[in-house]
N, C-alpha and C positions, 0 to 999 in steps of 0.2 A: 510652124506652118499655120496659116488663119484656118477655120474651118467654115464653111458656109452655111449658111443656117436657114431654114423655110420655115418657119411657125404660121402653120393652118390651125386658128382661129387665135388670133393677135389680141382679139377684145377681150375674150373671156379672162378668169381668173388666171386659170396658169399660163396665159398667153403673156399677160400682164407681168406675172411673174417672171417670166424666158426673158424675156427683154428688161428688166430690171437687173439679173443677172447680166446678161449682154453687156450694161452698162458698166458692172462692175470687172467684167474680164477683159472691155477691148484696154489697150493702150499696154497687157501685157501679154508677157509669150504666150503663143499660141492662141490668138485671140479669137473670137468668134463673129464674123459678118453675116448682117442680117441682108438675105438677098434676095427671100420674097417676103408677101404675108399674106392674111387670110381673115377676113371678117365677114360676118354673114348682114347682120342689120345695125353695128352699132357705127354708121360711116363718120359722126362728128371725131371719135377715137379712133379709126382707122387714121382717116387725114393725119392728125396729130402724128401718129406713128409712122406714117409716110414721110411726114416733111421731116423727122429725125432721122430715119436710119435710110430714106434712098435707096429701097429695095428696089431691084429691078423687073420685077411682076409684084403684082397684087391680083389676089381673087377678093371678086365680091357675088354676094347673095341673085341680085339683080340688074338687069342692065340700067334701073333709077338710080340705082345705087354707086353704080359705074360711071353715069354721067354727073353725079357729088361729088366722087371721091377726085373727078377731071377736073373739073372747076375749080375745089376745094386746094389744090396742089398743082396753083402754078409755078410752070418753070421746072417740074418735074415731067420729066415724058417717059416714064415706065410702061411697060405692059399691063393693061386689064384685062384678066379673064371672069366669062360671068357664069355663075350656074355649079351642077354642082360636078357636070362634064371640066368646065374651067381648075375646079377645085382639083380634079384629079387629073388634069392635064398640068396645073403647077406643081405639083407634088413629085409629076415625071422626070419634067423637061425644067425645070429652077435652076439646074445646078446647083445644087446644093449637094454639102457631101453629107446631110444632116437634116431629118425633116421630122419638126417636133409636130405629131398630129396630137392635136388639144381641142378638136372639134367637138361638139357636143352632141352625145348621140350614135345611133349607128349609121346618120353621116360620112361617118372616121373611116367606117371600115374602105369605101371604094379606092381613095387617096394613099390608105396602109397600102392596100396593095397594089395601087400603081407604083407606088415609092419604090417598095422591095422588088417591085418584078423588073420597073430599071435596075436594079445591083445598088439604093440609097438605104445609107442608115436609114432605122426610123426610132427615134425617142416616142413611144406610146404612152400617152396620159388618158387616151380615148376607151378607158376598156370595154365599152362597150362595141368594139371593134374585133375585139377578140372573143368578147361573147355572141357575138352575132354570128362570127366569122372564122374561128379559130384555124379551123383545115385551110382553109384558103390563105387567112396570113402566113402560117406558120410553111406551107407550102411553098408560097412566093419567096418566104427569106431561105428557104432550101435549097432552092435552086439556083438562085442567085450567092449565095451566102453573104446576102446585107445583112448586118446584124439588129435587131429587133432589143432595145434598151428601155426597160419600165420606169417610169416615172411615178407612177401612186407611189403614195410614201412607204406601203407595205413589199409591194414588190421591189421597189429601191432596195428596201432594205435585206429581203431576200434574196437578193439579186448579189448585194454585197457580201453576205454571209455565204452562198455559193461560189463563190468566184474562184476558179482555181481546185474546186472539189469533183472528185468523181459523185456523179448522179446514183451509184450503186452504195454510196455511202448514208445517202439520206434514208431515214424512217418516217420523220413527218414532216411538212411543212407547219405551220402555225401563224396566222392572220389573224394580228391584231384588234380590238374593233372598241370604240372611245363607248358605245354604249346608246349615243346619240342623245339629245334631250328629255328622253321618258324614260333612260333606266329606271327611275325610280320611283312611276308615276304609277298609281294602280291603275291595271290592265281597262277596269271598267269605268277608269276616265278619259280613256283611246277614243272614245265617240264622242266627245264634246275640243277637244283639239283643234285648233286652226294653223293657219298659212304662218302668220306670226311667231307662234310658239316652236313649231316645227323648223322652224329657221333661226332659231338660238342654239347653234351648234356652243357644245361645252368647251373645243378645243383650238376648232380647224375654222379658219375663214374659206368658206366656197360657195360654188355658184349654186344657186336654189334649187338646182335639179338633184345634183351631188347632194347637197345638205338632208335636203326629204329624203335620201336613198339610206342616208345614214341614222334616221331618224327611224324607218321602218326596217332598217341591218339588209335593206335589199343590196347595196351596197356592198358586204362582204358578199351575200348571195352570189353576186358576177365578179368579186375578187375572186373565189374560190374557181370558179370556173375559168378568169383568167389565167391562175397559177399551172392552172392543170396543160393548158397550154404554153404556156410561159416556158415552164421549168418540165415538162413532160411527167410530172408526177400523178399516181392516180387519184380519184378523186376520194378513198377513202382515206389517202392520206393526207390529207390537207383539211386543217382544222383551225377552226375559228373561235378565239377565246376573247371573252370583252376585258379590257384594263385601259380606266374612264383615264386613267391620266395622261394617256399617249405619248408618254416615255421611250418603249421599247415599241417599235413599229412593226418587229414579226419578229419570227424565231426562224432557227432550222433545226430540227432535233435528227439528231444522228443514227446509226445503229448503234453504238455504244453507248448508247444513253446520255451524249455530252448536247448542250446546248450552245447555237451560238445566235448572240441575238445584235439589232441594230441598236444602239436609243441615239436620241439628239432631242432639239426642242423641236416647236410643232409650227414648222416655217418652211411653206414649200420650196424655197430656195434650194436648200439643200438637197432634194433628191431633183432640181430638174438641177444644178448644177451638174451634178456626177455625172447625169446624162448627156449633158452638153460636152463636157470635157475628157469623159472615159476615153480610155483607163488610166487617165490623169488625175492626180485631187489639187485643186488651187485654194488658196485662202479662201477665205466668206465672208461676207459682214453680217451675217445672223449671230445675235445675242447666243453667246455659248452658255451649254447647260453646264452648272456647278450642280455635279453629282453628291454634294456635302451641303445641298440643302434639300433632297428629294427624301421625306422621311417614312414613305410608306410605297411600293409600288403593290398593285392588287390586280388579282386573276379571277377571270371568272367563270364556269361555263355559262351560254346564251340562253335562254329561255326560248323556248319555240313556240310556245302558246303566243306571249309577245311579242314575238319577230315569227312571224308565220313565210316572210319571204326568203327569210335562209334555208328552209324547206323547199321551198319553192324552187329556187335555185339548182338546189344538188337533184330535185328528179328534174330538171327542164338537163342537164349537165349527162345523169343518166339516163334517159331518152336520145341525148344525141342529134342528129340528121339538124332538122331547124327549129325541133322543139327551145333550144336558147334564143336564139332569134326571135322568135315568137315570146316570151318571157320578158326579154329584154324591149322589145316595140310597145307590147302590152304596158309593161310596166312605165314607159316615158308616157304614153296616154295617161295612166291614172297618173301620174304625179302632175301631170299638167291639168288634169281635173281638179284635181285636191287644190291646189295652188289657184285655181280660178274658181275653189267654194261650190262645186257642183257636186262632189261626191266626200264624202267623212275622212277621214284618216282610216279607217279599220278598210275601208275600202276598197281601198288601194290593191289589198294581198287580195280581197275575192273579186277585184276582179279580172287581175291577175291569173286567179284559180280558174274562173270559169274559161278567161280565153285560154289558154295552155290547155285545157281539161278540153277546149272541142277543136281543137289542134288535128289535122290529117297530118299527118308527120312523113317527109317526106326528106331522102336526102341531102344534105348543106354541099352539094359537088359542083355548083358553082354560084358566081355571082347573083345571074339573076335568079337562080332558087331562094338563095337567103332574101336579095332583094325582095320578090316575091310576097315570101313568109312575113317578112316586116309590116309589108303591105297590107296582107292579108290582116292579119293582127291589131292592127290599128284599127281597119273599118269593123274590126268584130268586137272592138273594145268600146269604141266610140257607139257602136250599137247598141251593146251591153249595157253602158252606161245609160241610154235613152229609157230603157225599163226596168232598171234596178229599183 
């Protein structure tokens, strides 16, 4: 049976990806149709993606952008929706049996849950959808019981290694993390760093927001928060250990003390295939790992001095209500500060620390409250920033 397929945000990396895969599954069983898409601002590569797969909706950012993408793809007469009401109105009403949200941001979360509150899968790449929003996703796919399928490489891999296990059997989860670009840089060279340096990931090819996340392990920070929703496990047990070679992509350690882990190479094909095609595996054309040439793998605990946002993270996690929301808004501020050269790299975490630290924390029990806290966090960041 074909499956239908919505990818909200087409342009970005893993969007890019989903459809590269696409390419490679249609023409066999069970193939997978692209039947909407989703681009915010990059409309010359939406076009393109239009005039290949004949999705029958397309969301864009703006109505300029809507009148491009009409021009741009004659002889196509899809539906445009604009905005980010459109966004979440494609993600409802697409028909799709399958809606990979790869949005950037906590954009994602509105879309997550219109997805699941119609009764649609949803493949989540977006985690910060779950960190914004956890109660409310994981709500919507309760009631409905769409199923909610992770796509980060660490949850993939968690995800795989659960499968089929009772939840009363685990002792810890384990989140991976490459280390980022300054393992190995002394601390008190963190303040002379730039946009450039921090965008040499060691491992992973990703979008510049992802790459900086991973460069200051804020990154794991909203993994560990996602797992905790994800897989219902508490937050002290889910633990982040760095191993630069990104080999094994997480662990799940047992009560018995047994470990089972994922590895593969470091090519997101592979965890958004699974997701596409669960609980199915098809071939791949990713370069396979020859485990007879990997002659050291390494573990490590994280340094908290260093990565001050993994800290960050687990009290925004314990606080609750919309103190992650608030974490996660703050934190896409500075990294778009950092990235446009207005604030350091060390600056990131404070200021980070400062918005979280003057947070009114107030319940996450519905949309517009998180909506809200987002909100609020941004203009306190962007404040923050004007007098640091």
């Amino acid at each position: 049976m074909t499956r239908r397929l919505a990818i909200l945000g087409s342009t970005g990396s893993v969007g890019r990806t989903a459809l590269d895969v696409v390419r490679h599954l249609q023409g066999r069983p069970g193939e997978v149709q692209v039947v909407a898409l989703a681009g915010r601002a990059n409309i010359p590569r939406l076009i393109e993606q239009v005039r290949e797969h004949r999705p029958a909706a397309v969301a864009v950012g703006t109505a300029d952008g809507a009148a491009r993408l009409r021009t741009g793809t004659p002889g196509w007469r899809g539906e445009i929706l604009v905005g980010s009401q459109g966004l979440a109105t494609l993600a409802a009403e697409a028909g799709a049996d399958l809606v990979l949200v790869a949005v950037a941001g906590a954009a994602g979360l509105a879309p997550t849950v219109a997805a699941l509150s119609g009764g649609t899968d949803v493949a989540l790449a977006t985690k910060e959808a779950l960190v914004a929003g956890g109660a409310l996703v994981t709500a919507a796919a309760q009631r409905t019981r769409a199923r909610l399928l992770p796509v980060d490489s660490e949850h993939s891999a968690i995800f795989q290694c659960l499968d089929g296990r009772a939840r009363h059997d685990v002792a810890r989860l384990w989140l991976t993390a490459s280390g980022g670009p300054f393992l190995r840089l002394p601390a008190d060279a963190l303040d002379t760093v730039g946009p450039a340096e921090a965008l040499r990931h060691p491992t992973w090819a990703m979008g510049p927001k992802v790459t900086i996340d991973s460069a200051t392990l804020m990154n794991k920070g909203l993994e560990v928060i996602e797992a905790h929703w994800l897989f219902g496990v508490a937050p002290e047990a889910i633990e982040v250990v760095v191993h630069p070679q990104s080999i094994v992509h997480s662990l799940v350690e047992f009560v018995d003390g047994s470990f089972l882990g994922q590895l593969g190479p470091t090519d997101m094909r592979v965890p958004v295939q699974y997701a596409l095609t669960y609980p199915e595996r098809r071939p791949s054309p990713v370069t396979r790992l020859d485990i007879r040439t990997l002659t050291a793998l390494s573990f490590e605990a994280p340094d908290p001095v260093r990565f001050p946002c993994l800290t960050l993270a687990r009290e925004a996690l314990l606080r609750g209500g919309t103190a992650p929301a608030v974490l996660n808004a703050a934190n896409e501020v500075a990294v778009r500060l950092f990235l446009e050269q207005r604030i350091r790299f060390p600056d990131i975490a404070r200021l980070v620390r400062r918005v979280l630290d003057s947070h009114r924390l107030v319940p996450a029990s519905s949309l517009d409250a998180v909506l809200g806290a987002d909100r609020d966090a941004r203009e306190a960041a962007e404040a923050a920033a004007q007098v640091a």
